[in-house]
C-alpha positions in Angstrom: 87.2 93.2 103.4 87.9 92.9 99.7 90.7 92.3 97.6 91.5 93.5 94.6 90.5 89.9 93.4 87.1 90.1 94.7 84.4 92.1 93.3 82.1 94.3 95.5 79.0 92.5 96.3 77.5 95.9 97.4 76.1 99.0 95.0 78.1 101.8 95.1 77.4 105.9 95.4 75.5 104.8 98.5 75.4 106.8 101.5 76.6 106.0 105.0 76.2 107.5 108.7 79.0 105.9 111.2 78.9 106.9 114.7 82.4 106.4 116.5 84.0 106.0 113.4 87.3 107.5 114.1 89.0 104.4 115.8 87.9 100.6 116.5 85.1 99.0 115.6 83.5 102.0 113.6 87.1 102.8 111.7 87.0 99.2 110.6 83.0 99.8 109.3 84.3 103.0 107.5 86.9 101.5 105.6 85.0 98.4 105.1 82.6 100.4 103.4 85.0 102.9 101.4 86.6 100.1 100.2 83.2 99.0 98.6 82.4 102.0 97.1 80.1 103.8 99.5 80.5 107.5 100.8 80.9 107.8 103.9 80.0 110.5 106.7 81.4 109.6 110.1 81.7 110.9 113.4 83.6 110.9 116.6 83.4 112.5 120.0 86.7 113.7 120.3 87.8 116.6 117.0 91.9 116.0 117.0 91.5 112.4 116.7 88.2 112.7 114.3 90.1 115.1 112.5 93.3 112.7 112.2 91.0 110.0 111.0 89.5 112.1 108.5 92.8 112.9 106.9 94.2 109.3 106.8 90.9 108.1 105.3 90.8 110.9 103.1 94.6 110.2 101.7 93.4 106.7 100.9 89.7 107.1 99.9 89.6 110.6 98.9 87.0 113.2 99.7 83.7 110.6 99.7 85.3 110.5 103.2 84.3 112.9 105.6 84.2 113.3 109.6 83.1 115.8 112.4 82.7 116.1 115.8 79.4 115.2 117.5 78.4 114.7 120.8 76.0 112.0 119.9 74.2 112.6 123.2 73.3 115.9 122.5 70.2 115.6 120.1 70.4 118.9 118.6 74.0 118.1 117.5 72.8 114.6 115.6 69.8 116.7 114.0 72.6 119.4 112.7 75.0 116.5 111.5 72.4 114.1 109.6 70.9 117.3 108.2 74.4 118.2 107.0 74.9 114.7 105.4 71.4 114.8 104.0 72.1 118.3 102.5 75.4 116.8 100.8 74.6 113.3 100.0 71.4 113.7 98.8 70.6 110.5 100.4 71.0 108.7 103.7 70.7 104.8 102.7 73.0 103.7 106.0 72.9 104.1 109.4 76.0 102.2 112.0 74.8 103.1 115.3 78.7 101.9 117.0 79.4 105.0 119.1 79.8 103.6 123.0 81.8 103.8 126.0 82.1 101.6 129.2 82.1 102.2 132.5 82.8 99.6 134.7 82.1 99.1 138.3 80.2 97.7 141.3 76.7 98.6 141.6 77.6 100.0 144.4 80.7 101.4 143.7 79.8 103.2 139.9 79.0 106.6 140.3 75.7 108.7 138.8 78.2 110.4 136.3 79.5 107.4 135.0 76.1 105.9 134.9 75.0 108.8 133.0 77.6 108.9 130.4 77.4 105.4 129.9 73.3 105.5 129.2 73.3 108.6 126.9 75.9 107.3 124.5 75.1 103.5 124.6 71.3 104.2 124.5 70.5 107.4 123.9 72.9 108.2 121.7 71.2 105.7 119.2 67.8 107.0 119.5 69.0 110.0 118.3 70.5 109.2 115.5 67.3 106.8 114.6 65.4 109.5 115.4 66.6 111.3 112.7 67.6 109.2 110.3 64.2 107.6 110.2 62.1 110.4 108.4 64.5 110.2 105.6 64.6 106.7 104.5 60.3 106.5 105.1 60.6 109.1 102.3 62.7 106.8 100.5 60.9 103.4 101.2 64.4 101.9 102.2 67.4 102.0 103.6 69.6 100.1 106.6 69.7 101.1 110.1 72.8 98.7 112.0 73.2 99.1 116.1 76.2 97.6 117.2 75.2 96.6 120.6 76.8 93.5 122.6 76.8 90.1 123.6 76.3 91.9 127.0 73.1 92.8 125.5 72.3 89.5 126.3 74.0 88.1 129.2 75.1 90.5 131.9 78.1 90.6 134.1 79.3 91.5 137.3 80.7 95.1 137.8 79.0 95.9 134.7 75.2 97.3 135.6 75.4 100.5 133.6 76.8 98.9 130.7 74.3 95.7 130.7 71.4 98.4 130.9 73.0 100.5 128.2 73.3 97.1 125.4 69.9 95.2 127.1 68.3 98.8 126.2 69.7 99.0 122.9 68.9 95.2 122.0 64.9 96.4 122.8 65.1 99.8 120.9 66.5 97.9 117.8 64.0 95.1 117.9 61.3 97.8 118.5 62.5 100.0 115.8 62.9 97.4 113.4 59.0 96.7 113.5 58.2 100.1 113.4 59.9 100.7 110.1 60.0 97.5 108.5 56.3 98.4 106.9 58.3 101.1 105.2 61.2 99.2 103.5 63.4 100.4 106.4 65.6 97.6 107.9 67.0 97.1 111.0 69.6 95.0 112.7 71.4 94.7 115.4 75.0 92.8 115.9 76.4 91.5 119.1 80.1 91.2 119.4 81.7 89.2 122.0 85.3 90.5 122.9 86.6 92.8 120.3 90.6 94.0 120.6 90.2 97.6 120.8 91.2 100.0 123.3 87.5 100.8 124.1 87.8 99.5 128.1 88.3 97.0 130.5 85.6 95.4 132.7 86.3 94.8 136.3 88.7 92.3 137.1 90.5 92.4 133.4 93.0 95.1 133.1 95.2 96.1 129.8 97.5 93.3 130.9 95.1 90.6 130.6 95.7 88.3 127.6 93.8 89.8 124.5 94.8 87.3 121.5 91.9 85.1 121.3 89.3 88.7 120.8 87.7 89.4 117.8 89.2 91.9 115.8 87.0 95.3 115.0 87.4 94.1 111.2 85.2 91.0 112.2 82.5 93.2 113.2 83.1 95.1 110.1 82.8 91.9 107.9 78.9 91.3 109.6 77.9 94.9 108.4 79.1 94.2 105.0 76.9 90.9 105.3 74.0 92.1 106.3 74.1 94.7 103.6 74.7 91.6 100.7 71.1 90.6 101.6 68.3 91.2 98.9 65.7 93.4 100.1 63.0 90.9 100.5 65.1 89.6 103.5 65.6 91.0 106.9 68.4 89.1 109.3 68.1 91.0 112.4 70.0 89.9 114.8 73.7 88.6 114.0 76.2 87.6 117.5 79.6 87.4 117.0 82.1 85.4 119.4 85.4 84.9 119.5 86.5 80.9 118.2 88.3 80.5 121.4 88.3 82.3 125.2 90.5 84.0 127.1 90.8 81.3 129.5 93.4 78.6 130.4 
C-alpha cells in the first residue's frame, strides 16, 4: 500500500477487472489499486454484500469504483460484465483472476456438488474471464492478466482433492495462457499464497478456532499485484509464492 509519503510507482487512468473483489484477498487488490490511481471494475458472487462493498469503496475512492454481481461460472454473465467495463472504460489493461471457494473433504466423503462448485469457480471461472479479456488487450498489444491461485497449486493436501485439482488446474491454464499471449504484449502471472487470514474456509482438520496469527494478511497478496505491475514491459515474472514468515505450529 502507499502512503501519502510515497509516490505511485504505477500509471494512473488504468483499467482493472477484480473477480471476488468485495471482501478478502480481492477487496485488498481493489483498494490497493484505487489507492494508486487506477479504475476499478469488480465483482462479487453475492449482490448485498457486492453492493455494500461498492458503497464503502465508492465513499472513499469515488465513482472510478464500481461493482456487480456475476456468477463468474456462468460464461455468458463474464462476456456481459467485461463488455460492460469495455463499453465504459474504454480499456481493459488489468485482469485479477481471485474469485474462489473451498470445499473441503475426503475423497471419499466430498460430494459431486461440492466438487462442482469448487471446479467451475477455481478453474473455470478464470477461463472465462481470460477468455474474454484476451481479445481486447491482443487489440491493444498489452495489458496484465494476474490468477491468484495457491500454494496448493503446488503441493496438495489431505481432504483437499477438489481444491488441489481446482489451483493444480489453474497453475497449468496460467502458464499455458501466458505463452499464448505473451507474443502479443499480453502478460501473465500467477501468485501463490500460503495461508491468508480471511474468512474464505477451513480445510479439514483446522476449524475457525485454530490459531490464525502467523497467516498472511489479504493486503500481502495485494502488495505482489502491485509488484508485478512496477515491472517494465520488457520483463515478465510469472510466477510469485507467498508464505507466511512463520507456521501455525508449536
Amino acid at each position: 500500500m502507499t502512503t501519502p509519503d510515497t509516490p505511485s510507482v504505477l500509471p494512473t487512468r488504468k483499467s482493472a477487472i477484480v473477480t471476488g473483489g468485495s471482501r478478502g484477498i480481492g477487496r485488498a487488490v481493489v483498494e490497493a489499486l484505487a489507492e494508486n490511481g487506477w479504475q476499478v471494475a469488480f465483482c462479487g458472487h453475492d449482490p448485498e454484500r457486492t453492493a455494500q462493498a461498492q458503497a464503502e469503496l465508492q465513499s472513499r475512492f469515488g465513482p472510478r469504483i464500481s461493482g456487480a454481481p456475476v456468477d463468474v461460472r456462468n460464461p455468458e454473465a463474464v462476456d456481459t460484465f467485461v463488455a460492460k467495463v469495455l463499453a465504459e472504460h474504454g480499456r481493459i489493461d488489468l485482469l485479477v483472476n481471485n474469485a474462489g471457494v473451498g470445499r473441503f473433504a475426503p475423497i471419499d466423503e466430498i460430494s459431486g456438488e461440492a466438487w462442482r462448485e469448487t471446479i467451475e469457480t477455481n478453474l473455470s471461472g478464470p477461463f472465462y474471464f481470460l477468455h474474454a479479456v484476451a481479445p481486447a488487450m491482443k487489440r491493444a498489444g498489452s495489458g496484465w492478466i494476474i490468477n491468484i491461485a495457491s500454494l496448493a497449486g503446488r503441493h496438495a493436501f489431505a481432504g483437499g482433492a477438489a481444491y488441489n485439482a481446482s489451483k493444480f488446474g489453474l497453475v497449468a491454464l496460467s502458464e499455458a495462457a501466458m505463452l499464448d499471449l505473451r507474443p502479443f504484449g499480453v502478460r501473465v502471472g500467477t501468485i501463490l499464497p500460503g495461508s491468508v487470514e480471511t474468512d474464505f474456509g477451513h480445510p479439514a482438520g483446522r476449524g475457525t478456532d485454530h490459531p490464525t496469527g502467523w497467516r498472511l494478511a489479504p493486503e500481502d497478496v495485494a502488495a505482489a499485484v502491485l509488484h508485478l505491475l512496477s515491472y517494465p514491459e520488457r520483463a515478465l515474472p510469472s510466477t510469485i509464492e507467498i508464505r507466511p514468515t512463520k507456521t501455525g505450529k508449536g
